[in-house]
N, C-alpha and C positions, 0 to 999 in steps of 0.2 A: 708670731706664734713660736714657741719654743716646743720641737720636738723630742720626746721622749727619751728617755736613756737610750732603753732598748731598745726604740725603732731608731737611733741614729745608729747605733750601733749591726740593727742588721741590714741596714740602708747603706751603709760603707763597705760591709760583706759581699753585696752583692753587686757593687762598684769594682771591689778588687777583682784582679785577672782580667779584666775588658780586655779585647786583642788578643789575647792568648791559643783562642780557638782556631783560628786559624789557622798558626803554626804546626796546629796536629788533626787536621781535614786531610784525608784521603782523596783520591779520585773518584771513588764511589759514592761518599756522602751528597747528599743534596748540593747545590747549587747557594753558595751565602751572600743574603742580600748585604751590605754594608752599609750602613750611616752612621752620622752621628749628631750626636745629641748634648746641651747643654747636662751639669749637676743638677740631677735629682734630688730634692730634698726626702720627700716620701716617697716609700714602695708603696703604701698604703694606698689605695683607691680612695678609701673616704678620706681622706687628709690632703687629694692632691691637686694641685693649684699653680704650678710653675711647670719648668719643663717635664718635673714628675708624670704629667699629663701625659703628655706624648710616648713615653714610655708605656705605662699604664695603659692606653689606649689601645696595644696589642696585646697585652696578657687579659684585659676583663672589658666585655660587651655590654653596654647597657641594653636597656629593653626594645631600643628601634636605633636605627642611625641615620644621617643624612646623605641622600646621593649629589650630584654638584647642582644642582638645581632647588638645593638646598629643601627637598622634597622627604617628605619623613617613609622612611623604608623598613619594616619591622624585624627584628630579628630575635630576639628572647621571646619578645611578647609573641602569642600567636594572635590574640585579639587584644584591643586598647577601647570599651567603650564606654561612652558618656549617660548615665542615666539622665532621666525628665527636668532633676533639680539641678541641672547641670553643676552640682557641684560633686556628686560621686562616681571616680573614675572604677570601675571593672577592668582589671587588668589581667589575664589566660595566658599563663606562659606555656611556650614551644618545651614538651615534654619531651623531645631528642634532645636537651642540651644537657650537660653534665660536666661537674667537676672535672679536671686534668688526672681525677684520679679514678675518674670514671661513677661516683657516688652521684645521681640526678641532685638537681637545684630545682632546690624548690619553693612557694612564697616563703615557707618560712626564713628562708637564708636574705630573701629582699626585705620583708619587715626588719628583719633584726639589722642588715645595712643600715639601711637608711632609718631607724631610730639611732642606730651610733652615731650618724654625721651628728646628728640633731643632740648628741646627750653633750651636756655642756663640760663635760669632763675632756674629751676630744679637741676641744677649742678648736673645730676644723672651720674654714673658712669656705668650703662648701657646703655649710646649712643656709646661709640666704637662698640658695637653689629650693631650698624647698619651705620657702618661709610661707607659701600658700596654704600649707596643710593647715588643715585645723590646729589649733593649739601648740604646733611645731613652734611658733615665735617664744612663745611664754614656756618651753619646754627648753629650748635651748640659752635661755636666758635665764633658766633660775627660777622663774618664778610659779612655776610648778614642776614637781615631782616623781607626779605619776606618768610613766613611757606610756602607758595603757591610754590614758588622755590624748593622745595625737592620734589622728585623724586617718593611721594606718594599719590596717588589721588583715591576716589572713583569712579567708572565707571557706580555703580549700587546700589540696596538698600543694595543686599551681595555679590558684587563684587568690590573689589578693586585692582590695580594696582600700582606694587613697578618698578620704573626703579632706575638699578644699574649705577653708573659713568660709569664702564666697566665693559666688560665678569666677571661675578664671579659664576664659574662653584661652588663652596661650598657652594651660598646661601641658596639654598634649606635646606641643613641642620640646617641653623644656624635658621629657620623656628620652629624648637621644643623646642630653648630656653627658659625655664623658666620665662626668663625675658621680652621677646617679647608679652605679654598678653594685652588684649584689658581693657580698663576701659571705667567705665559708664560716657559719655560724661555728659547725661543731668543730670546727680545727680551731677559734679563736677561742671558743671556752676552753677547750684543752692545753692549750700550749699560750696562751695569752699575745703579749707583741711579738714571740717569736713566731707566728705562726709566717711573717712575711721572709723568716729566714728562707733562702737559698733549698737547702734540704727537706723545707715542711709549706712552703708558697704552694697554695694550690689555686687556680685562673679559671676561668669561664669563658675565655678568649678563645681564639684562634690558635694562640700560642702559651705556651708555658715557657719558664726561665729554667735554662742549667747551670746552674752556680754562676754567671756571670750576668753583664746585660746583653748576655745574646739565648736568642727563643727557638724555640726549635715548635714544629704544629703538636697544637694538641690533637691525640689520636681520638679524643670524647666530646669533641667538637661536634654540635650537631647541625652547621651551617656547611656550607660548600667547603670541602679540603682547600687551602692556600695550594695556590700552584710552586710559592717560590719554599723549598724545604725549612731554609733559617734566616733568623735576623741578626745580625750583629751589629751594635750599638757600640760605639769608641765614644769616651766622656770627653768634649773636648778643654783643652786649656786654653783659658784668657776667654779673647771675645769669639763665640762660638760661630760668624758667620767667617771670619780672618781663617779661623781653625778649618774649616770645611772648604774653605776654596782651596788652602793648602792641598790636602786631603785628598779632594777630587781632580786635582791636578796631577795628583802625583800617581794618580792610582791606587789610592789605598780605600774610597768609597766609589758608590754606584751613584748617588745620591745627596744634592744639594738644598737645605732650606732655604737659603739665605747666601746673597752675595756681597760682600761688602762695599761700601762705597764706592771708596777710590780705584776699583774692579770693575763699574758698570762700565764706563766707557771701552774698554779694552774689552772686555768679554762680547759687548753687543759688535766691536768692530772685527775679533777673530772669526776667521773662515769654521773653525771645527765647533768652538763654545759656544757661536752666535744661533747654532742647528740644536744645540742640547739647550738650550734656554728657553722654559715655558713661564711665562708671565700668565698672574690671574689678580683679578681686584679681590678684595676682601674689603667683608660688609663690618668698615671699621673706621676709627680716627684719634689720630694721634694729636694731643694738644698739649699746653703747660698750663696746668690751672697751678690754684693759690687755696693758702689756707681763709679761708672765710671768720674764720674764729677770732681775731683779730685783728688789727690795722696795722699798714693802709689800707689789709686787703677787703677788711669788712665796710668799706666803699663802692659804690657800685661803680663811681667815677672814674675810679684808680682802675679799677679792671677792665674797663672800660678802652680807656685810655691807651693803654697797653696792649690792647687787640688790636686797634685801630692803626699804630703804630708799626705793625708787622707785617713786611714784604713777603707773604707766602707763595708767590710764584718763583721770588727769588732762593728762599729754602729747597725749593722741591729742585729747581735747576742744579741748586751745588749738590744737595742730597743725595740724590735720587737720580739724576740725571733725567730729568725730567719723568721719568717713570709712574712718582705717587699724581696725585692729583689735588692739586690748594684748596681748601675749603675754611669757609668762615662759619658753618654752622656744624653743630654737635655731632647729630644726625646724620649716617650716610644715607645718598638717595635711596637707597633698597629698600628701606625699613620707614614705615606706615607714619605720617605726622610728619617727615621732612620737608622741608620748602628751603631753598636757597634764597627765597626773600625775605625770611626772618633773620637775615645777618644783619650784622649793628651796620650801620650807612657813617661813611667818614672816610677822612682822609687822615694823614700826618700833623694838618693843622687843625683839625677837630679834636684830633689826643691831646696836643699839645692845652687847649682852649679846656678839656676835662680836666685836666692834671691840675691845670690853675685854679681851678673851680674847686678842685678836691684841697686847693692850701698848700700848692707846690710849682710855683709860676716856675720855671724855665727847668722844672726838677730842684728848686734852692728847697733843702730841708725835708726833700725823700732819703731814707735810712738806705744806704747800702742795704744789698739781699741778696738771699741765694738760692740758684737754681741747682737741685738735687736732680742726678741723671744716673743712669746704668752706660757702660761702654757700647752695647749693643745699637745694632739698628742705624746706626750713623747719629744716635741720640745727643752724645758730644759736641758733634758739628753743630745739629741744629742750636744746641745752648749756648753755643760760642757764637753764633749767628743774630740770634737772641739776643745775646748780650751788647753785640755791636749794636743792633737796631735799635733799640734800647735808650744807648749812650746816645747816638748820634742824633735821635729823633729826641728824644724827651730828655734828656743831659742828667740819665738816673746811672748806678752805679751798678751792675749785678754779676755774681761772683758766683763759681761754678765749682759743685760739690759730685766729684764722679762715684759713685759704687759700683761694685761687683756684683752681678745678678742678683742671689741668693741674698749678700747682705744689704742689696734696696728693697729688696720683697720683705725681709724682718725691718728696716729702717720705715718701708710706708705703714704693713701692721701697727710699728710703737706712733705714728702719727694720732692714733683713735686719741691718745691723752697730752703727746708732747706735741709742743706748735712747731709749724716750721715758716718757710715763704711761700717757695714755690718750688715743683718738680714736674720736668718732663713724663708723661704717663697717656695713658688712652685707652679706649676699650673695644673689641674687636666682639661681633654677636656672638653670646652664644645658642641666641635661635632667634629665628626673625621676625621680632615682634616688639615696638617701643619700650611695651613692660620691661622688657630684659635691661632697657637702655634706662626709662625712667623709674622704674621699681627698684631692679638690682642691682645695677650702678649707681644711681644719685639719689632715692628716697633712702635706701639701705645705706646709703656714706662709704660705698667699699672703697671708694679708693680716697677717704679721709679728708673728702673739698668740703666738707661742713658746711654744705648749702642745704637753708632752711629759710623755704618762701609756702608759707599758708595757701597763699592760691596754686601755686604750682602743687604744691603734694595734692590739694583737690581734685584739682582738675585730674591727676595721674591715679589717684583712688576710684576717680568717675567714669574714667575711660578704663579700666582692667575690668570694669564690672558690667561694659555694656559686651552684646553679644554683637550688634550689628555691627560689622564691617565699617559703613559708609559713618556713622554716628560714632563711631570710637575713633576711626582718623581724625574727624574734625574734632572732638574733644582732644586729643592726642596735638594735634596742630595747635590750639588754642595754649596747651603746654609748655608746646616749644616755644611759641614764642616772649612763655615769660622765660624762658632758660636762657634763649640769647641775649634778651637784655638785659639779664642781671650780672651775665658773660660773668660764672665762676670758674672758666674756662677757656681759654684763647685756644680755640681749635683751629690745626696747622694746614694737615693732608690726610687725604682718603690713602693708607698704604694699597701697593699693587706687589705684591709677592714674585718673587723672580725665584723660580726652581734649576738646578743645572740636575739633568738625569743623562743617564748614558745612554746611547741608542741600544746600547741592548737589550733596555729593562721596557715592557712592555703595560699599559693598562694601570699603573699608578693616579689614583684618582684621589684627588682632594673634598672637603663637602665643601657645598657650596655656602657655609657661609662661617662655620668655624676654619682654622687653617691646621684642620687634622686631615690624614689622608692615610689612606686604607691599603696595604701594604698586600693586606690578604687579596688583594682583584687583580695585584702585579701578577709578572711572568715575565721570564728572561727569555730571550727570543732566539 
């Protein structure tokens, strides 16, 4: 996705000065949370999709949020209901909420959101989130015109109505999206993309932005006042979890995402870090898939082959220090249709036996390849891991291509038309329901594996459309298990998230199934 003039332009604006507030905080002012956070691409809500997210996440509320129990908890919305045809949603928003400028929000500011994600002009990468609406697909692709034609329409000044194409018993959830947030219609027709400038940003959050990325509460907030005054956001340099341990060691944040590798062992062994270290699973997994679009990898043998081939106990031990958890299937346990006994069954000599079957006995006459990674997440290690296992098992050659955050999120985008091999990637829920995993990950191609199996998209059409519970796991089951055998995916580990906080930040809660965490339920103690 190539971002706009103007919005790279006030997306840098409000990057400049980070840190700076600090330096002129008095004794009186609030109490400043500190963290820090990877380069934002967008300010924009409806454009964001990297660590923009997390950002974002404390200046604009969608309509419900999730508590760690990953239980849906309402907050815009004052009511969410389902008429008879279960296909149209009644949405009543909470008429205390208001602009940062104190103007109420109202449906009409959500309609007009979320037709933006959807207008194809946007090219935002969060309209598959709402590919369920009526005619949203065929609107955001061009092939119709009229914004009126989708399936979302205002009914009142805080009531609006979503109709879905069909039954989709998971909508509800996908309602706490992050990315599903309302923007200020009448500031965006007046001031166009500047309206995310600095001076003219106005949030539905908790928080609002003062000229930098740090937020201070918004006073038109109609949820609970945050306890803690402000945030402040430091963008960090290089790989962002290297940057935060620095950071948090030194004293200069409250708050860690992420720890890097070669830091597990030493953190869990210090007497003071091993007390500030809260580990939690996420409902998620990291793998190396392949492009399917063509050979070797449009073989089912060759990928096959290459799952089979890989020590993921021995990954997670150098990784992770044993922390993530190995898995051979797509699906983490939490999420409806998983089985651990839908993983491919083999060993090292069974790859070996596919490989030759595929017209590559000892690996003689497999092309060199390359595995595409980000520096993040100990992602490198694993490739280089990979590559040894690789070599040493199947005698193939693969060659390791690093990017930097931002430019792997535009390198996997240009994937939709240029081929590649293979890259490290994965997907973490974003709400706990298969759909998410078989719909908006692998029917939709988001992340460019170009796997297309007729019975599988079936079966994943038939199961979104049943209501019963017990009859959609087992069509959902019946799914997965054509997905691991066509393994367009070598899935590694289930991540387990390791946070470092300071004992004196109190009540920081994570949801339980995205790895966003709610800043407004803190307090310093």
């Amino acid at each position: 996705m190539i971002l706009p003039r103007a919005l790279a332009a006030s997306a840098s604006a409000l990057i400049m000065g980070v840190g700076l507030l600090a330096s002129i905080a008095n004794a009186e002012e609030p109490k400043t949370f500190r963290m820090m956070t990877g380069e934002p691409r967008f300010m924009d809500p409806n454009l964001a999709s990297d660590f923009s997210i997390f950002v974002n996440a404390q200046l604009f509320e969608p309509l419900a949020r999730l508590d760690e129990k990953g239980n849906l908890v309402l907050r815009q919305a004052k009511s969410i209901d389902l008429g008879a045809d279960g296909r149209t949603w009644t949405i009543t928003l909470n008429p205390n909420y208001k602009w940062s400028n104190g103007v109420p929000i109202t449906a009409a500011d959500w309609v007009y959101s979320w037709k933006r994600i959807l207008d194809p002009k946007m090219a935002s990468e969060v309209a598959t989130f709402l590919g369920d609406v009526e005619n949203a697909d065929a609107y955001n692709k061009g092939k119709i015109t009229d914004a009126d034609a989708v399936g979302i329409k205002a009914t009142g000044e805080y009531t609006f109505q979503v109709v879905t194409a069909t039954v989709a018993p998971y909508f509800r959830a996908k309602l706490a999206l992050p990315y599903l947030t309302p923007v200020p219609k009448a500031l965006i027709e007046k001031v166009g993309d500047k309206w995310i400038a600095p001076e003219n940003m106005l949030s539905n959050g908790p928080r609002i932005n003062d000229q930098s990325i740090s937020m201070e509460t918004n006073p038109y907030y109609g949820g609970t006042k945050p306890a803690i005054g402000k945030i402040e956001m430091t963008i960090a340099s290089g790989d962002l979890c290297t940057a935060q341990m620095r950071a948090y060691e030194a004293g200069e944040i409250d708050f860690a995402s992420c720890i890097p590798t070669q830091d597990l062992p030493r953190v869990k062994a210090d007497p003071t870090l091993s007390k500030e270290l809260v580990p939690y699973a996420i409902a998620g997994t990291t793998w190396v898939q392949y492009d399917l679009s063509h050979a070797p990898w449009n073989d089912k043998r060759v990928r096959q082959a290459l799952s089979l081939a890989i020590d993921r106990k021995a990954i997670v031990a150098v990784v992770s220090d044993g922390t993530d958890h190995p898995t051979a299937t797509v699906l983490p346990d939490s999420i409806a249709g998983s089985n651990p006994d839908d993983a491919l069954k083999g060993n090292v000599e069974d790859a070996k036996k596919l490989l030759a079957e595929a017209g590559f006995p000892g690996g003689k006459g497999f092309p060199a390849f390359t595995i595409t990674t980000t520096p993040t997440a100990g992602r490198p290690l694993v490739a280089q891991l990979l590559q040894q296992m690789w070599s040493e098992n199947l005698g193939i050659t693969a060659n390791i291509n690093q990017l930097e955050e931002n430019a792997f999120r535009s390198w996997v985008a240009s994937r939709k038309a240029e081929p590649y091999d293979a890259m490290l990637n994965g997907w973490w829920s974003d709400y706990a329901d298969p759909a998410n995993w078989f719909g908006d990950l692998i029917l939709a191609d988001y992340r460019q594996n170009h796997f297309k199996t007729p019975d599988f998209a079936a079966l994943v059409t038939k199961g979104n459309l049943e209501t019963d519970p017990a009859k959609r796991t087992e069509i959902f089951r019946a799914a997965n298990k054509i997905l691991e055998d066509e393994a367009p995916m070598s899935p590694l580990f289930n991540p387990t998230n390791l946070w470092l906080i300071k004992p004196n930040v109190k009540g920081l809660k994570h949801e339980g199934v995205l790895d966003f965490y709610h800043i407004e339920e803190a307090s310093f103690e």
